[in-house]
Each structure stands twice: as C-alpha cells, then as structure tokens.
N, C-alpha and C positions, 0 to 999 in steps of 0.2 A: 504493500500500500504506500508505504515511502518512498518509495521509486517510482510510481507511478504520480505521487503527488508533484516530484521534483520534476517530471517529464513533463505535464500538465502546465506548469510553472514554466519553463524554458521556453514550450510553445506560445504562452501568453509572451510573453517576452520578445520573441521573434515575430508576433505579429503587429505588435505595438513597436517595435524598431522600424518596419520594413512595409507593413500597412496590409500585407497579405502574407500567406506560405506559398512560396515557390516550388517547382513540382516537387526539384531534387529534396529538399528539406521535408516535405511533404512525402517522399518514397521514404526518408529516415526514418518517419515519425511512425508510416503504416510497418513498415520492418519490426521497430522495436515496442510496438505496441504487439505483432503478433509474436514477439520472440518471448513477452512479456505473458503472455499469455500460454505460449507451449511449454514455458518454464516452471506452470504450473500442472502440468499435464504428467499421470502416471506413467511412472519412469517405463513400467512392462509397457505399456502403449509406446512408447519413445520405440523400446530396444524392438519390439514386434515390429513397429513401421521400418525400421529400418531393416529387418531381415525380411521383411516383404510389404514393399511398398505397393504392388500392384490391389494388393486385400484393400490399402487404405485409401488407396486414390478414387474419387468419384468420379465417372463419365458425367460428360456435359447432358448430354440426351436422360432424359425422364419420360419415363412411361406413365401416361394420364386416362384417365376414364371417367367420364359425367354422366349420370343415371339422375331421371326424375324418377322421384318417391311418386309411388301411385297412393297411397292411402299413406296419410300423417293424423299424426292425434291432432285434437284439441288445443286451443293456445288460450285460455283464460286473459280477457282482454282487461278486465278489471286490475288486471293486475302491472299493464301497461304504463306507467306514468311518468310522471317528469324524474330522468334517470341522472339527469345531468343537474346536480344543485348548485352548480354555481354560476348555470346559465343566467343573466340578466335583461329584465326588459320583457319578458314571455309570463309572469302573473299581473293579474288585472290589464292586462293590454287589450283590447277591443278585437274580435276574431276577423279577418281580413282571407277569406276563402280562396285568394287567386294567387296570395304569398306563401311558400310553400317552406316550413321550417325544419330541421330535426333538433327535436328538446331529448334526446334519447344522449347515448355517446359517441363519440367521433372515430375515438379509438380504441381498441381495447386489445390486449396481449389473448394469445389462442395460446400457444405452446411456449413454456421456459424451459428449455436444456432441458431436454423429452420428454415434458409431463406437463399434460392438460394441466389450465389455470384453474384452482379451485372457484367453484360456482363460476365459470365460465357461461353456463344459463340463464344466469341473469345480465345479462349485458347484448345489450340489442341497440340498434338504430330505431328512428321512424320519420316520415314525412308526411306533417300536419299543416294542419292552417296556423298562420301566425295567430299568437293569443290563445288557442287551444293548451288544455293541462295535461288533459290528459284522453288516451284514445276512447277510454267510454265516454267522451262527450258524443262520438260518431257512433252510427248504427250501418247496418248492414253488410258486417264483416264477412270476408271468406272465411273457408275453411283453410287453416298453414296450407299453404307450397313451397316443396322442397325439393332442391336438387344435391344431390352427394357428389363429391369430386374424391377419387380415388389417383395418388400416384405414387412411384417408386423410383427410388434411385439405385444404382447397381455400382456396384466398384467394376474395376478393370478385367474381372474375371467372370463379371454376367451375375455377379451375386444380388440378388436385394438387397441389400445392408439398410435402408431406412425403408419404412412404407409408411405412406398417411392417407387417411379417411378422413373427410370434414362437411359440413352439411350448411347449406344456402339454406335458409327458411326466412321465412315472409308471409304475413297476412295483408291481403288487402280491398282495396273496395269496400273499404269505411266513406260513408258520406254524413256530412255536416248540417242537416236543417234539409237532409234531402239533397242537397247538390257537393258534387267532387265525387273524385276517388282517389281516395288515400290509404298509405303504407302505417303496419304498424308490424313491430315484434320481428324488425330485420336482423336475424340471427345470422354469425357466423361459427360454428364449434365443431370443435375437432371430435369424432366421432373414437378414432384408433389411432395410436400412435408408436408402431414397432420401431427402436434403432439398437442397433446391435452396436456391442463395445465397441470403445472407441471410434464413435461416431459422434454428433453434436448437429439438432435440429430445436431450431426455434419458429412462431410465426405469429402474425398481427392481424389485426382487422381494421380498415382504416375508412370512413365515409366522409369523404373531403366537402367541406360545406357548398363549395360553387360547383359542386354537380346534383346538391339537393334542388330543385327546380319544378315548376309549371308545366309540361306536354300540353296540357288540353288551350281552355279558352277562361277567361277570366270571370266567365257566367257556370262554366261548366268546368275545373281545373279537374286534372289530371297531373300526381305526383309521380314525380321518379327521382331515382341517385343511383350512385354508383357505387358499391362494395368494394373494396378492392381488398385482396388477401396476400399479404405479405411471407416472405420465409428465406431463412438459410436454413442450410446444411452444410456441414462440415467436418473433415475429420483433420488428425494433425496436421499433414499435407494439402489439403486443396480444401476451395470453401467455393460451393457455387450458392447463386439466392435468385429471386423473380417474384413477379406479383400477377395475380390473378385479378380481372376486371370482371366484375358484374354489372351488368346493368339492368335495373327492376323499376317496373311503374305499376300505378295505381289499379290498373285495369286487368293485373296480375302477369305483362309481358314479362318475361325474363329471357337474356341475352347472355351470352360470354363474347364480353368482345376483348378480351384482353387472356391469350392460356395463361395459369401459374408456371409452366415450363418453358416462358421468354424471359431472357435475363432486361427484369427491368425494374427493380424493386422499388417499391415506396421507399422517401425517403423521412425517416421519422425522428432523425435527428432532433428536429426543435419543436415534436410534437409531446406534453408532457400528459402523463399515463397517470392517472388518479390510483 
C-alpha cells in the first residue's frame, strides 16, 4: 500500500509539472502498476505460468450465445422505487410525460474477482417521467422480458478456463394517466460465474444518462436506454475486457447493438459506485 501511495504521489507530480502524462511515462506507470499487482499474485500461479504459459494465456476470440427467456417470473412493481437517494430535483417536481428520467442506478458492479455482488437483485435501472417516484405511480405493466447472454473464454489450448451467464430483464409498458410507455426493473445479473485458478474476471453495469431518452411523441412518449455491460478477464499474462450494448424501449423492443466480445469497454474511471 506504500508503494502504491508513493507511485500515486509521483504521478500527481508529473502531471502538475508537465500539465498531462506522456505516453512513455504513461507505459511506466501501466508497467509498474501491473508489476505491482502480479507481485501480489500466488507465487504457484507465478512458477505454473511460467512452466506453461500457453494454460494461462487467453485467446482474443470469445464464444457468445443470446437466448430469450420464454416464460420469467413475476417482478413485484411495488417494490420498484426511487433507488438512487441522492438523486436531486425528482420529489415534489410536477410529472412532465414526454421527459424521460432514470431515478433507479447508473451503475452498478455485477462481478468482483469471481463472485456475484451480494444482492446484486436489487439494483436495476428505469425510465420514467420526470417527477415520477416511483413505478407504481404507472399501470399497465408487462410481464419481465429477458434475455440471457452466455460466453467463454478458452486459453491457448481450447480450454474454457472462465464461463459466464448473465440475464437482461426489463418490465415494460407502464403508462402514466393512460399515456406512455415506460421501462421499469432494468436488471443486469450474473446468473453463473465459473473461473478456474489462476484466472481473474470482473464486470459492471453501466446506463449512461444521455441514452435514457423519448422514441415516441410528446402526447404519446415512448422510453428507451441503453445497458451497456462491462468486463475483464485476466490471468497473470494477458488481460482482455469489452462491453456489451443493449438497447431497450418502452414498447418492450430489445436490440444488441453493441457484442460483449468487441474490445470496447466502458470507461468507468470517474464513474463513483455507491
């Protein structure tokens, strides 16, 4: 941790000298932050990679699979409500039909270093009218829709070494006084999460506020946003990561325009995780 403070420390340093980090200083910096981290790594893992490195090197290529769920339970809507408490500006505000919010959360962790985040369930998205509390203000919800994304990653020898299961779900065509259709209980959750030693998989859930948005017309709105599912994988040797695009509207379309096996990850650096 003291070396990590003092590294942290130099780079404050060299930005405040120079006004940015340059790539070369910036190659030092990603170096001994990962040197810094394999030097915590079990020494068998160490001596094992090195008497076979092909076991620990991941292939680029990820094997993917998407299945809509034909019959989902229930999603008790009551229980839907303002998840984000430190949202401002959204009690007692005047409900405004054709503004379309998410009072739910932005972002939320799915997997730390192999293992689903406890109550990972309760943490959902939604897209409501401005001024709305919560989703039982609307009536006439669907029944959940969900889609499951299955993929695996294989070392250099064809092996699986990680697999994950994680489940899209969404209720929607909630309407407000009679008009709209709106999103509620936009889940992302890891279903399964197999990594064999000496591997290391993490992933996120991330709903960026300027994709939460209006489709329809201002008399008659139609909600949509975008999901988008974050992740690495990595073993001592190589780390690959990518993000998965969703996109879900009110009228209960759902799209993947974006695979989780393009390297193109959220970046969630300066997004902060309650």
């Amino acid at each position: 941790m003291k070396l990590m403070g003092i590294l942290v420390m130099v780079i404050g340093l060299v930005i405040r000298v120079y006004g940015e980090v340059s790539s070369d200083i910036s190659d030092i910096v990603d170096k001994t932050l990962k040197d810094l981290r394999y030097s915590k790594a079990d020494k068998s893992i160490i001596k094992d990679a090195e008497k076979d490195p092909r076991f620990y090197t991941l292939k680029e290529g990820v094997k993917i699979k998407v299945e809509e769920v034909k019959e989902e339970k229930d999603i008790d809507i009551s229980e839907i409500g303002l998840v984000d408490k430190g949202e401002k500006g959204i009690i007692d505000t005047l409900v405004a039909i054709d503004q379309i919010v998410n009072i739910g959360l932005k972002v939320w962790n799915m997997v730390v270093e192999n293992k689903p985040v406890v109550k990972v369930e309760s943490k959902y998205a939604v897209a409501l009218p401005m001024g709305v509390k919560s989703a039982v203000e609307l009536s006439g919800w669907s029944r959940p829709k969900s889609y499951v994304i299955s993929f695996y990653f294989e070392n250099l020898y064809g092996i699986d070494v990680i697999s994950v299961r994680y489940r899209v779900t969404y209720v929607y065509g909630g309407s407000y006084q009679g008009r709209g259709k709106y999103l509620a209980a936009v889940y992302a959750i890891p279903e399964r999460v197999d990594v064999m030693w000496g591997f290391s998989f993490n992933m996120q859930a991330y709903v960026p506020d300027a994709t939460v948005v209006n489709v329809g017309t201002s008399a008659n709105p139609i909600a949509a946003l975008q999901l988008k599912v974050s992740w690495s994988a990595s073993s001592i040797l190589k780390e690959i990561d990518g993000t998965g695009v969703y996109y879900i509207q009110g009228d209960g379309y759902f799209k993947e325009i974006a695979s989780p096996i393009r390297r193109n990850k959220t970046d969630l650096k300066n997004i902060k995780i309650e």
